[in-house]
N, C-alpha and C positions, 0 to 999 in steps of 0.2 A: 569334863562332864562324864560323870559314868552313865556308862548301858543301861540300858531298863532292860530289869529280871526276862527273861523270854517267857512268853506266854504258855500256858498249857494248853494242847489244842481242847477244846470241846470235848464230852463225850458224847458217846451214841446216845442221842438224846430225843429226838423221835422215832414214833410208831407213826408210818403211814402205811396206807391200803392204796393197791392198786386192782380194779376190778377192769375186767376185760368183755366183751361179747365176741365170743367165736360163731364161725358156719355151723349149720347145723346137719342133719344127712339129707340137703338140699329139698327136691319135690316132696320126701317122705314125709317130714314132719315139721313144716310152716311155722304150726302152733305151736314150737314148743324153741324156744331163744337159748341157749345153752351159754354158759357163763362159768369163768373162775374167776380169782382174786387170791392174792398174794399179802401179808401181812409180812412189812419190813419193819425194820430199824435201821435208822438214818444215823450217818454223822456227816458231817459237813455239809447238809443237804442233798447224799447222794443215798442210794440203800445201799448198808453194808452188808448186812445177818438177815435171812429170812428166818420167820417166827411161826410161819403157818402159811395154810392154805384151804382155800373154799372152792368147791364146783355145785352148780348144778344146773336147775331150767329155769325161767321167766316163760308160766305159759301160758297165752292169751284164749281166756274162756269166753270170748264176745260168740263165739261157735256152741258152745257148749261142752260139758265136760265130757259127752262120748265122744266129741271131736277128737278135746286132747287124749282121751284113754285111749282111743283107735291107735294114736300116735305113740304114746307110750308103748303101749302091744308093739309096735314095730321094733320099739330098741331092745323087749324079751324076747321078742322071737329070732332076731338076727345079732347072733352073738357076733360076729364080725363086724359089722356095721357099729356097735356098741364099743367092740376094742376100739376100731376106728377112732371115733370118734372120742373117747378116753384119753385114748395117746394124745391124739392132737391136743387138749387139754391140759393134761399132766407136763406135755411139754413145754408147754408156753409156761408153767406152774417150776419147772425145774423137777418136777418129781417122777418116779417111775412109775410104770404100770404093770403090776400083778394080777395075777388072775385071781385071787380074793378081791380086787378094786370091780372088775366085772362082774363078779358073783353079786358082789354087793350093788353096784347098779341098777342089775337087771332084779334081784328082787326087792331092791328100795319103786322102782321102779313098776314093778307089776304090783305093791301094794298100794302106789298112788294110785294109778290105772284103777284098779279095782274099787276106791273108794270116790273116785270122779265120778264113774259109772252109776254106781250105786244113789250117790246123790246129785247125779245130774250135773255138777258143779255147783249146785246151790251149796255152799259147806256153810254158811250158816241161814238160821227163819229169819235174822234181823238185817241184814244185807243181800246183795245182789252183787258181787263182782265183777271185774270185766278182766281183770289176769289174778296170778297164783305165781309164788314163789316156792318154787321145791327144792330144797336144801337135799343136796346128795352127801356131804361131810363136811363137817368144822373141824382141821386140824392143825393142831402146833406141833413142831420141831420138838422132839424127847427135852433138849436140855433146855426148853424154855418152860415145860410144863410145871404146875405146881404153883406157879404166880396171878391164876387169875385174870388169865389174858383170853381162856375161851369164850367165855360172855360177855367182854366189851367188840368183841372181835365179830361174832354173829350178832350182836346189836347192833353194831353198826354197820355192816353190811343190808340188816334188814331195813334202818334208817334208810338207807343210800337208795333204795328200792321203794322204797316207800315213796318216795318222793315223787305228786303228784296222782298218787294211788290212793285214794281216802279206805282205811280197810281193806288192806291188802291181806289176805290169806296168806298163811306160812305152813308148810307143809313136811315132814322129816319123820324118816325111820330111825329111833333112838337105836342103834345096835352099835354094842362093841364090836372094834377092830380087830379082826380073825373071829369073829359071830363063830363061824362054821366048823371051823376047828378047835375048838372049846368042848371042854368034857363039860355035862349039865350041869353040874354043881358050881363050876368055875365059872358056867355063862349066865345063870342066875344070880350072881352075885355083880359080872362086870353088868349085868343088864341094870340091873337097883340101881348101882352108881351111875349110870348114864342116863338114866330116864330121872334121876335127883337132880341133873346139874340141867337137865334142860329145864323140868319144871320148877326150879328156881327164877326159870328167864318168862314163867307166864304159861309154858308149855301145857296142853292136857292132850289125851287121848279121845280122838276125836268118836264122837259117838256113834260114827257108823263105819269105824275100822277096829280091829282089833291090834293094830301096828301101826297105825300113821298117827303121828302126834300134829297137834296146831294151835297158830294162835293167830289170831286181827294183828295187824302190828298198831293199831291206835291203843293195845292192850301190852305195848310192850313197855318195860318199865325204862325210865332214863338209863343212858350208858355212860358209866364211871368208868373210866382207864384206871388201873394201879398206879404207883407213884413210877418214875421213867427208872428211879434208884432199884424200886423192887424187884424191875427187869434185870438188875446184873447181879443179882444175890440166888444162886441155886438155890433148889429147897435143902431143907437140915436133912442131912443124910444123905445126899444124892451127888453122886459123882459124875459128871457129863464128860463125855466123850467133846473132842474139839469142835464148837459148832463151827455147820456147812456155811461157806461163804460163798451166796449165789450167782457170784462168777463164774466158779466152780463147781456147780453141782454134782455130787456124788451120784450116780446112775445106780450105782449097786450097794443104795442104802434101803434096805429093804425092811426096818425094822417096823413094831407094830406101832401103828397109830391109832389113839383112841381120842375121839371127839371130847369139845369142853373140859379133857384134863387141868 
């Protein structure tokens, strides 16, 4: 009897998400639930490649939304407390933390604050909320970008959240990654693209911020994965460095990430 040909293992053939709820800075800020999530690729049903990653807050408006802004003020005004709190996130994430990651917090941050205020938390006339979902970044790993894995990736995260929430609020400062250190010209241009890829997904500029973007998630549109093949074809043109295998995280991978790439 001859052998049967040996099989070829599988390939990396799922994307799953793992989303986490971390402590928050304890008595300071109650209302505000702090959260990442990790976007794999599986083969054999373990994750092998991480694809991306999400952080931000889950923050319960039954208080009102001075409540939460009071609370947000706390993570602008105590830039330590904000690293803190960062790290611990990034870590459990595999990813580093930079001081452009805290810049951008603290002012993703004081522009939600200031538009909770403003409108009380009532963010829209035709509901009444009782939480808010604040997106601090959607990012993919460089060598996975170009495939169309940012908006299935924050769909369903918002999905995930949604759940049990009728009208949940979504909240996000569209800015390119390294906003701050961009010559004007360069940052109007990375700014168009990033506020294109969000308001593809539903996204509009909420009418009493002049930076905070939103959407109802019962306004979010279905979320379509790309095909699993799409995932392992780089874009035309693009050379990728070896991807990171999140056993191994590279700590001193410091390069730019830019949301919905």
């Amino acid at each position: 009897m001859r052998n049967a040909p040996a099989r070829e293992p599988p390939p990396a053939s799922v994307v799953s998400l793992t989303v986490f709820h971390g402590a928050g800075l304890a008595d300071q800020t109650p209302l505000l639930r702090p959260w990442g999530a990790s976007l794999y690729l599986e083969s054999h049903g373990a994750p092998t490649l991480l694809l991306g990653s999400s952080m931000g807050f889950l923050a319960d408006l039954r208080s009102g939304g001075n409540a939460v802004a009071d609370q947000l003020d706390v993570l602008t005004r105590d830039s330590v407390a904000s690293t803190a709190l960062l790290r611990r996130i990034n870590r459990a994430l595999s990813r580093p933390t930079s001081a452009a990651h805290v810049t951008s917090l603290m002012s993703d941050t004081a522009a939600m604050s200031a538009l909770l205020r403003r409108t009380g938390g009532t963010l829209s006339p035709h509901t009444s909320a009782q939480a808010a979902l604040l997106i601090q970044h959607v990012t993919l790993e460089p060598w996975c970008r170009g495939h169309g894995l940012g908006a299935p990736f924050a769909g369903t995260l918002i999905d995930g959240f949604s759940l049990g929430r009728d009208h949940l609020p979504v909240l996000l400062v569209p800015r390119p990654d390294g906003w701050a250190e961009m010559l004007a010209a360069e940052r109007r241009v990375a700014q168009t693209a990033i506020e294109r890829s969000w308001a593809r997904m539903g996204f509009t500029r909420h009418r009493a911020s002049a930076e905070v973007w939103w959407l109802e998630s019962a306004s979010l549109p279905p979320t379509t994965w790309p095909p699993v093949d799409h995932l392992t074809r780089p874009p035309h043109g693009y050379q990728p460095g070896p991807p990171r295998d999140i056993r191994r995280p590279d700590a001193s991978n410091h390069q730019r990430r830019t949301p919905l790439e």
